[in-house]
C-alpha positions in Angstrom: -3.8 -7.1 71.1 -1.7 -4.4 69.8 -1.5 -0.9 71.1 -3.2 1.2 73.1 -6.0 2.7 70.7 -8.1 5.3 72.9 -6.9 9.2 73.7 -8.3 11.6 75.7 -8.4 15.1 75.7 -9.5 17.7 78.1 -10.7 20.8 77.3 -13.2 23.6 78.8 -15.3 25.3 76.0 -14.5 28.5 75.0 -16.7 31.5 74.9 -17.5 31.2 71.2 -17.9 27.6 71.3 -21.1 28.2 73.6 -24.8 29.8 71.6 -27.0 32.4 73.8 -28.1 30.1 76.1 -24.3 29.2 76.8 -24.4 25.8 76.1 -21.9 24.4 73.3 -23.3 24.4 70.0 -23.8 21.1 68.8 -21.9 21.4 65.4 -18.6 22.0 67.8 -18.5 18.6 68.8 -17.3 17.5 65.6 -14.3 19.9 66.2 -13.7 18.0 69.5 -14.1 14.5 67.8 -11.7 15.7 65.0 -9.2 17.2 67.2 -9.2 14.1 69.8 -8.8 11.6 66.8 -5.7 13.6 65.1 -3.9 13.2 68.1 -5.1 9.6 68.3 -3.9 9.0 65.1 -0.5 11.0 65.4 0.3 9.1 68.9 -0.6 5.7 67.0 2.3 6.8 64.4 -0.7 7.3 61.3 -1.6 11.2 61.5 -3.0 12.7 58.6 0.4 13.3 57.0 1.8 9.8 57.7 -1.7 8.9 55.5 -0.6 11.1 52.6 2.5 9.7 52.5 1.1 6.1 52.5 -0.7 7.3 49.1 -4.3 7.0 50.8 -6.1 9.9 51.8 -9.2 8.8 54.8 -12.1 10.5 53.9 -15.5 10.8 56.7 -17.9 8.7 55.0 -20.6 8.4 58.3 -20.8 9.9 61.6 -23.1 9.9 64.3 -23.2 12.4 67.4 -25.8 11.6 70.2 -26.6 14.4 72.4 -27.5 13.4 75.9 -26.9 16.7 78.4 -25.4 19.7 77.4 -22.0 21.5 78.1 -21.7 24.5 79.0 -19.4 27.8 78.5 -15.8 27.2 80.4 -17.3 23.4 81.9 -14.3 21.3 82.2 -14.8 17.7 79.7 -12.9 15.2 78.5 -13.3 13.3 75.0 -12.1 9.9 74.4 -11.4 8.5 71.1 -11.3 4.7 70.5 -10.2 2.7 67.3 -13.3 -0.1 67.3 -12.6 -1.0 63.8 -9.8 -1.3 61.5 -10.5 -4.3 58.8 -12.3 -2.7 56.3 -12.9 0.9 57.3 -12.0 3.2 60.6 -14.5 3.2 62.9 -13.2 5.7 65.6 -16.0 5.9 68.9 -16.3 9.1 71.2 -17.5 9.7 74.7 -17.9 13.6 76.1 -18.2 13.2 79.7 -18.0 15.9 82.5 -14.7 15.5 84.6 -15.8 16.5 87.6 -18.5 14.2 87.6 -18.0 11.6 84.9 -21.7 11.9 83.2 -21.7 10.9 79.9 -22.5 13.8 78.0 -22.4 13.3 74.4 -21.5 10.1 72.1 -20.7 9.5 68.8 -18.7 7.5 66.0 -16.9 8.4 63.2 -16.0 6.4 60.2 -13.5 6.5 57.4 -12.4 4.8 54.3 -9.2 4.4 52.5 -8.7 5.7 49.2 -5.8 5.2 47.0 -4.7 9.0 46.2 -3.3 7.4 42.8 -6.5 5.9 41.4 -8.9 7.5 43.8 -10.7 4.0 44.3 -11.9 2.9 47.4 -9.7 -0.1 49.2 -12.2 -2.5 50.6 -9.8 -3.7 53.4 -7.5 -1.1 55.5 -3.8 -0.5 54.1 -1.0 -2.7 55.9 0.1 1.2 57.5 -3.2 1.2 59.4 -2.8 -2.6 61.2 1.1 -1.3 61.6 0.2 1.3 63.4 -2.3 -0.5 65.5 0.3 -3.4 66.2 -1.9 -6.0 64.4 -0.8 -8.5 62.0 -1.8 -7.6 58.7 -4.6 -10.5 57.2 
C-alpha cells in the first residue's frame, strides 16, 4: 500500500484570518490547504524543493473548496490532507473539522500536474519521484 499519505495540522485562526463578523474568510482556506499539503509533501520526502530538483515543477490546475459551517476567530481546527491520486496527476483531498467536536467544517481538493521544467510540457503520468515517495511501484 505504501506510506502513510494523510497529515494533519492544527491551528486556531488568527485575528486577521477572521472578516467583521469574525468568521475566517473563505480565501484563507486555501492558505490552510497549502500549508497542510507542504508538510504532506515534505514528510512523504517530495516538498516543493525535492520537485525542483526532480526537474518538474507541480502547478494547481483545479481546486474545489466546499463550505459547510464557519470557523471562527481563535476556534481550535484541524486540516487533513490526503493523497487520493497519484497516476496521472495529484489529487490531494482536505477536511476542516472542529477539534473539539469533530464537525466537518469545510472540504475540498486540490489537484496538480507535472511539468517538465526543461521543456515545460505537461507529463501525462506522475514522475517515478512521486510513486517513490509514495512507496508505490512505479507502472
Amino acid at each position: 500500500m505504501g506510506k502513510q499519505r494523510w497529515h494533519e495540522l492544527e491551528l486556531a485562526p488568527a485575528f486577521y484570518d477572521v472578516d467583521p463578523l469574525a468568521v475566517v474568510w473563505h480565501g484563507n482556506y486555501v492558505k490552510y490547504f497549502e500549508s497542510t499539503r507542504s508538510e504532506l509533501l515534505s514528510k512523504l520526502g517530495y516538498g516543493y524543493r525535492e520537485m525542483v530538483h526532480s526537474g518538474y515543477s507541480w502547478p494547481v490546475v483545479d481546486m474545489r473548496i466546499k463550505f459547510i459551517k464557519p470557523a471562527g476567530l481563535q476556534q481550535p481546527i484541524k486540516v487533513r490532507a490526503e493523497v487520493v491520486e497519484w497516476e496521472n496527476r495529484l489529487k490531494v483531498s482536505y477536511r476542516v473539522s472542529d477539534v473539539a467536536t469533530g464537525a466537518k467544517l469545510t472540504t475540498g481538493y486540490t489537484i496538480q500536474v507535472a511539468v517538465s521544467m526543461l521543456t515545460g510540457e505537461l507529463q501525462y503520468v506522475s514522475p517515478k519521484e512521486l510513486w517513490d515517495a509514495l512507496g508505490e511501484t512505479y507502472s
